[in-house]
N, C-alpha and C positions, 0 to 999 in steps of 0.2 A: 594865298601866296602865288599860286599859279598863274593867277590872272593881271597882276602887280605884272611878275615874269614877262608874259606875253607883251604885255603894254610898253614896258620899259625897258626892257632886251633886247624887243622884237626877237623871240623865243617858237620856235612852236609848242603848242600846250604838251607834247611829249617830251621834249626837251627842259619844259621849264617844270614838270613833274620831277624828273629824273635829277634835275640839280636842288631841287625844295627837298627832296629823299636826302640826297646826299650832304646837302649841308645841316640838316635836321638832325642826322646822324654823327656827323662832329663835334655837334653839338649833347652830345648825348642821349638826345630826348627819345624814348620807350614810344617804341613802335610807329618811326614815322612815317610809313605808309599808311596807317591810319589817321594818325594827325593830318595829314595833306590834303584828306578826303572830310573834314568838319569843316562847319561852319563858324564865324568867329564865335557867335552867344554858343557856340554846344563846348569850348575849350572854358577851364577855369582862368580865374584873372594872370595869376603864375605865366599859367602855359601860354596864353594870349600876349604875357610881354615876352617871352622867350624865343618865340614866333616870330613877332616884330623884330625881333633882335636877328634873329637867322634871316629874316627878310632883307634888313639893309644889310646885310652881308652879302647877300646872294646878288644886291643890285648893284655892291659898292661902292656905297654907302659908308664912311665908316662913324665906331662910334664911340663915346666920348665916358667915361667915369663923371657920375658924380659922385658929391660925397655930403 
């Protein structure tokens, strides 16, 4: 996520920590200073789309229901 950030922001890596925390956390997701710090294989599949999801949010991005 952080690195997306950097690329696409033009962030620095503390800054793009600091809003990955913050919108990880609006999202509800348990303990996202840890989550920020895996790698995608170490997340389950769940948490890996939830991520993406927090991710184009944070790039704005937006996104779409299916059904």
């Amino acid at each position: 996520m952080i690195e997306t950030l950097v690329e696409n922001k033009n962030l620095f890596k503390k800054e793009a920590k600091k809003v990955s925390i913050k919108t990880l956390e609006k999202m509800n997701i348990n303990a996202p200073q840890e989550v920020v710090k895996k790698y995608p294989h170490q997340l389950s599949g769940g948490m890996l789309q939830r991520c993406m999801i927090v991710l184009s949010l944070s790039i704005g991005v937006g996104y779409h229901y299916c059904r």
